[in-house]
C-alpha positions as CSV (number, residue, x, y, z in Angstrom):
1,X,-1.1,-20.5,-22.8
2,X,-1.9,-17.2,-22.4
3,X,-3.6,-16.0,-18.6
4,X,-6.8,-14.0,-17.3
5,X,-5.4,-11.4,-14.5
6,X,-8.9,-11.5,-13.1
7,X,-9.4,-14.9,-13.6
8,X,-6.9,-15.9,-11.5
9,X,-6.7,-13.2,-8.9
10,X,-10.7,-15.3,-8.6
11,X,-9.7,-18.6,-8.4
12,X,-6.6,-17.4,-6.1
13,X,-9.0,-16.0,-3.6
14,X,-11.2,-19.2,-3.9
15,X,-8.4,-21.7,-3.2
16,X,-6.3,-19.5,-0.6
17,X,-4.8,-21.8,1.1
18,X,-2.0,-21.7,-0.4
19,X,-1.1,-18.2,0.7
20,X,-2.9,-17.5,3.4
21,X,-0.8,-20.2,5.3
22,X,2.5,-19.6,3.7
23,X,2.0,-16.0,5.1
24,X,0.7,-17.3,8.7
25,X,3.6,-19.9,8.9
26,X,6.1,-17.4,7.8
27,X,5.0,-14.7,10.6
28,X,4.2,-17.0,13.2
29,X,8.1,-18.1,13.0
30,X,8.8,-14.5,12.8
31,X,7.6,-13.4,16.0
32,X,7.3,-17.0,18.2
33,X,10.8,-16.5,19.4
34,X,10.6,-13.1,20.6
35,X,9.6,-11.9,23.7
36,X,7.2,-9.1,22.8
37,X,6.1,-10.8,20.0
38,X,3.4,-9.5,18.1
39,X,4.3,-6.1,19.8
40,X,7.3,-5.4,17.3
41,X,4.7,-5.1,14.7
42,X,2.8,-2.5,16.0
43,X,5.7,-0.5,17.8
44,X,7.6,0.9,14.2
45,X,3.7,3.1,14.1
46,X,3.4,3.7,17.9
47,X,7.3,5.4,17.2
48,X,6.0,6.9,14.1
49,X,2.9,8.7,14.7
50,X,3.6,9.8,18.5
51,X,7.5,10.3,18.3
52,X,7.7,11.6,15.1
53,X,4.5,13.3,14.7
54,X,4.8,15.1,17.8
55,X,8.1,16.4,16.9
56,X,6.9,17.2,13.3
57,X,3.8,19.1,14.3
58,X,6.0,21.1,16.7
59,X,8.7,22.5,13.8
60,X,5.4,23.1,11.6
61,X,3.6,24.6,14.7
62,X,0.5,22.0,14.5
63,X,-1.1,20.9,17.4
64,X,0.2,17.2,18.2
65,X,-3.6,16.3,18.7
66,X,-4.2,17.3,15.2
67,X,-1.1,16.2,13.4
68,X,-0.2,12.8,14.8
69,X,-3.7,11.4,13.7
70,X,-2.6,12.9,9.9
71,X,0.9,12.1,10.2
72,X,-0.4,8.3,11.4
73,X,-2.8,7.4,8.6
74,X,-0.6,8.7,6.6
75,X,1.7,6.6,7.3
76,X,0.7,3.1,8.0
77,X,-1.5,3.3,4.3
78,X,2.0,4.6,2.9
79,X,4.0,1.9,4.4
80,X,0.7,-0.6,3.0
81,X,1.7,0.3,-0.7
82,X,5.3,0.8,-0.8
83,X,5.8,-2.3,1.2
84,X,4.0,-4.3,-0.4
85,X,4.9,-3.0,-4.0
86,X,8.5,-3.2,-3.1
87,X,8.3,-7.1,-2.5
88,X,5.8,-7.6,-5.3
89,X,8.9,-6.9,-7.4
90,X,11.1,-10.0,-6.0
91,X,7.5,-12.1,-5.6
92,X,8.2,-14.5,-8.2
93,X,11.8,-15.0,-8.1
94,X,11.2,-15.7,-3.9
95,X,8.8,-18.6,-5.1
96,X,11.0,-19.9,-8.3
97,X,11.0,-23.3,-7.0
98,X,7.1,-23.7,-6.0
99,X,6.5,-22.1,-10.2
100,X,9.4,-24.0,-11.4
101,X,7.5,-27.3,-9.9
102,X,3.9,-26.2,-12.2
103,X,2.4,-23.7,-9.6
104,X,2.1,-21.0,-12.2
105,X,-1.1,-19.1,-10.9
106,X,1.3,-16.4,-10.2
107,X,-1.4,-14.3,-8.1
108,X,-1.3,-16.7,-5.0
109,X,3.0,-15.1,-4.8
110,X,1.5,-11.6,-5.5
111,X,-1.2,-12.2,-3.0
112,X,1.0,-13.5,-0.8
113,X,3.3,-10.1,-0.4
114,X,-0.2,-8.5,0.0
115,X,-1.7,-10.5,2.7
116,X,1.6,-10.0,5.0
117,X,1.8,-5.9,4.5
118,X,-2.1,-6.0,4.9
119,X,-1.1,-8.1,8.1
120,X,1.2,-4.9,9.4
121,X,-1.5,-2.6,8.5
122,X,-4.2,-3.9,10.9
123,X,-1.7,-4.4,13.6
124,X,-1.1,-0.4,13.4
125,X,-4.6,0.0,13.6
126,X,-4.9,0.7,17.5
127,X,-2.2,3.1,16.9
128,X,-4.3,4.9,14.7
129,X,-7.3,4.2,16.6
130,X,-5.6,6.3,19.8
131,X,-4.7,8.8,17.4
132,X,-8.3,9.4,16.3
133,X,-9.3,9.2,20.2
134,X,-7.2,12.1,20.9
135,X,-8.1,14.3,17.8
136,X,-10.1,17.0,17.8
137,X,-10.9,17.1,14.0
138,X,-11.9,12.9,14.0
139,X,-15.4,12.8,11.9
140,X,-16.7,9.2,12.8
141,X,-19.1,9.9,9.9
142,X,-16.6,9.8,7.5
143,X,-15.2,6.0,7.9
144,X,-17.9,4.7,5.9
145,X,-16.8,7.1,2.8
146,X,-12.9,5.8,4.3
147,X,-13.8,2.2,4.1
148,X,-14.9,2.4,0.5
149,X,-12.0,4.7,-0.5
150,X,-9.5,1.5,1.3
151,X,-11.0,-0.8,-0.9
152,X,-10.4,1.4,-4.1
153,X,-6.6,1.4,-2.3
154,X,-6.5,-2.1,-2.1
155,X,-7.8,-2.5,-5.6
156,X,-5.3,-0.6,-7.2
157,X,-2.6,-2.0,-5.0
158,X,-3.6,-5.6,-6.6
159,X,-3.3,-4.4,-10.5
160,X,-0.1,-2.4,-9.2
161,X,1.1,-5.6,-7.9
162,X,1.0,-7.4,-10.8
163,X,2.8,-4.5,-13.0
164,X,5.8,-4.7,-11.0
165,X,5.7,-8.6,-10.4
166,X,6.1,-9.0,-14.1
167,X,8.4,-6.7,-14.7
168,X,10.9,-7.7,-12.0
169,X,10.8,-10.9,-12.9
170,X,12.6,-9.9,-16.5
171,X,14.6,-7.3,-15.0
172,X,16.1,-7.9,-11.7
173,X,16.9,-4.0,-11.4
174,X,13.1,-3.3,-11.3
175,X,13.1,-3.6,-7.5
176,X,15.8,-1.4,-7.0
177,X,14.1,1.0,-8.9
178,X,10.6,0.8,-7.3
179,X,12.3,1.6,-4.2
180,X,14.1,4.7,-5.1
181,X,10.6,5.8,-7.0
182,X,8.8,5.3,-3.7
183,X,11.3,6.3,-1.2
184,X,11.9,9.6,-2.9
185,X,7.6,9.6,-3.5
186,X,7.5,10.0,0.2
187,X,8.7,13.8,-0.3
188,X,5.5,14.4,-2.8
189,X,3.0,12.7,-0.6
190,X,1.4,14.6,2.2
191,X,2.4,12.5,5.0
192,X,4.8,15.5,7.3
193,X,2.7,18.0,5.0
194,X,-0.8,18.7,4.7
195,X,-2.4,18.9,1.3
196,X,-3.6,22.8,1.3
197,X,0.2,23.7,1.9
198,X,1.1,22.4,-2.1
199,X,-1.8,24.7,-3.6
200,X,-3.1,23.1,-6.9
201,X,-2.2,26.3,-8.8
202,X,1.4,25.8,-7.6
203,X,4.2,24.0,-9.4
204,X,4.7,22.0,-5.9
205,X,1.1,21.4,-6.6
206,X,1.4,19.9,-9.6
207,X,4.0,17.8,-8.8
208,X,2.4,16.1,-6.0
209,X,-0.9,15.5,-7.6
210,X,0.7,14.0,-10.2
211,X,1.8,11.4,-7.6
212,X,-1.1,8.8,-7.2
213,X,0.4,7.3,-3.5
214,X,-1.0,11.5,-2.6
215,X,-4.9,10.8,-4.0
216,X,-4.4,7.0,-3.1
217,X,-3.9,8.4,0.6
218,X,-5.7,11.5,0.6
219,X,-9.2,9.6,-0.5
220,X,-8.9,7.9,2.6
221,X,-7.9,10.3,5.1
222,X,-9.4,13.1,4.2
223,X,-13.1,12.2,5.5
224,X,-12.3,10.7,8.8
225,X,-10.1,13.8,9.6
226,X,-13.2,16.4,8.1
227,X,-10.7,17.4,5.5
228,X,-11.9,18.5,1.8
229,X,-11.1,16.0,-1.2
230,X,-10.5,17.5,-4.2
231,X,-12.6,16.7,-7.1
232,X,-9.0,16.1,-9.0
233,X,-8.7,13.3,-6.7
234,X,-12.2,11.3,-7.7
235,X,-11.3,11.7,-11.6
236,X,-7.6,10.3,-11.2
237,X,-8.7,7.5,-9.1
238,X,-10.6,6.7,-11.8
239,X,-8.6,6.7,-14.8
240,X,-5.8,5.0,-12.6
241,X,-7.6,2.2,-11.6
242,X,-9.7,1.5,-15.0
243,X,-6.7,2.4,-16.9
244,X,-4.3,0.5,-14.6
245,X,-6.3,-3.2,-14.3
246,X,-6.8,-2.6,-18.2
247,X,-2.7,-2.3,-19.0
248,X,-2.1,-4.6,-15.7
249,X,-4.4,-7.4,-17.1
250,X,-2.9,-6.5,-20.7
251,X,0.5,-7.8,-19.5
252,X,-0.1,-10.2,-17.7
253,X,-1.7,-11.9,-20.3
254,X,0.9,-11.2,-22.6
255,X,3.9,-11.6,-20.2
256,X,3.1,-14.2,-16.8
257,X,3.4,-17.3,-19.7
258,X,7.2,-16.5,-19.6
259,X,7.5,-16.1,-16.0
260,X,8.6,-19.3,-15.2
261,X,11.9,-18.8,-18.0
262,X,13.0,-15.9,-16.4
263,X,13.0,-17.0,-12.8
């Protein structure tokens, strides 16, 4: 029988307790045993955007105050996609059993690796927030036009998802290969760069802004930091995530009935 995408990403999200739990049990154990706890999930950004940034913005001559708060957003809404793109990948060979026993809404599993890098996200956020605090280019104006741009993120992240759930669950070297594509992405993405040093009439240029994790990142960014967006980056949003939940939702229909044969 051949599956909706968007049906069941709907009726996943109306009967989530299946993986909202799984992930609360699974990082509850995590972190129960350790002394700092919760703490260990915000420390990798503290280390990130102050240590890093800092030393960054000094070899690029940019002001810490100014850099850090780029260098930071940039990186926990990097670390948001890659992570959890990277785990979509093994998603439904991690849960053979529960889809081998007739759980085959396969979008609780991809929901699943969502919910726990979402999870890491909002614990970085008071990293970012002190960030913001000590920036002099913060635009408080511009969170509204960041909030809807994170939605459009988290939108594309769920048809994304799905891709690469699919796919690595008929070929077990998808994974490693969605890692080295987003590891070496990380170059091409203006995270230790800012966007206006990759002019658009350069071939640098063009290579990075034919990376989506740059417009993905930049479209939420770029407001609450007073930056300018690009009018490139509205239109390939929009192909990529109309284009993408159109092919995502193709496959899945076509492909998740065979899911439970390959795992």
């Amino acid at each position: 029988m051949s599956r909706s995408l968007v049906g069941d990403y709907i009726d996943s999200f109306r009967n989530s307790g299946f993986w909202t739990y799984s992930t609360w049990l699974e990082l509850v154990t995590k972190y129960r045993r350790s002394r700092l706890g919760l703490f260990w999930a915000l420390c990798p950004a503290l280390i990130y955007m102050f240590g890093i940034g800092g030393f960054f913005g000094y070899l690029q001559g940019h002001p810490a105050a100014g850099f850090i708060p780029h260098l930071g957003i940039g990186y926990v809404l990097f670390r948001l996609i890659t992570v959890g793109l990277s785990e979509c990948t093994t998603a439904f060979q991690g849960h053979a059993s529960f889809i081998l026993d007739g759980r085959v809404r396969l979008t609780d599993y991809i929901l699943r690796v969502v919910a726990k890098a979402l999870f890491y996200f909002v614990m970085a956020l008071p990293a970012v927030a002190i960030a913001l605090v000590i920036s002099p280019n913060f635009h408080p104006a511009g969170l509204l036009i960041s909030l809807s741009s994170f939605v459009l993120v988290m939108l594309n992240i769920g048809w994304m998802g799905a891709v690469v759930a699919v796919l690595g669950a008929r070929l077990q070297d998808v994974h490693e290969l969605i890692g080295s594509i987003l590891m070496f992405s990380f170059l091409f993405t203006p995270i230790i760069w800012y966007a206006d040093q990759a002019p658009i009439d350069t071939v640098r240029g063009l290579i990075a802004r034919a990376n989506p994790l740059y417009h993905l990142i930049e479209s939420v960014r770029a407001p609450m930091l007073g930056e300018p967006l690009e009018s490139l980056t509205f239109a390939y949003l929009a192909v990529m995530t109309i284009g993408g939940w159109l092919v995502a939702s193709f496959i899945y229909r076509r492909y998740a009935r065979y899911v439970p044969v390959w795992v």
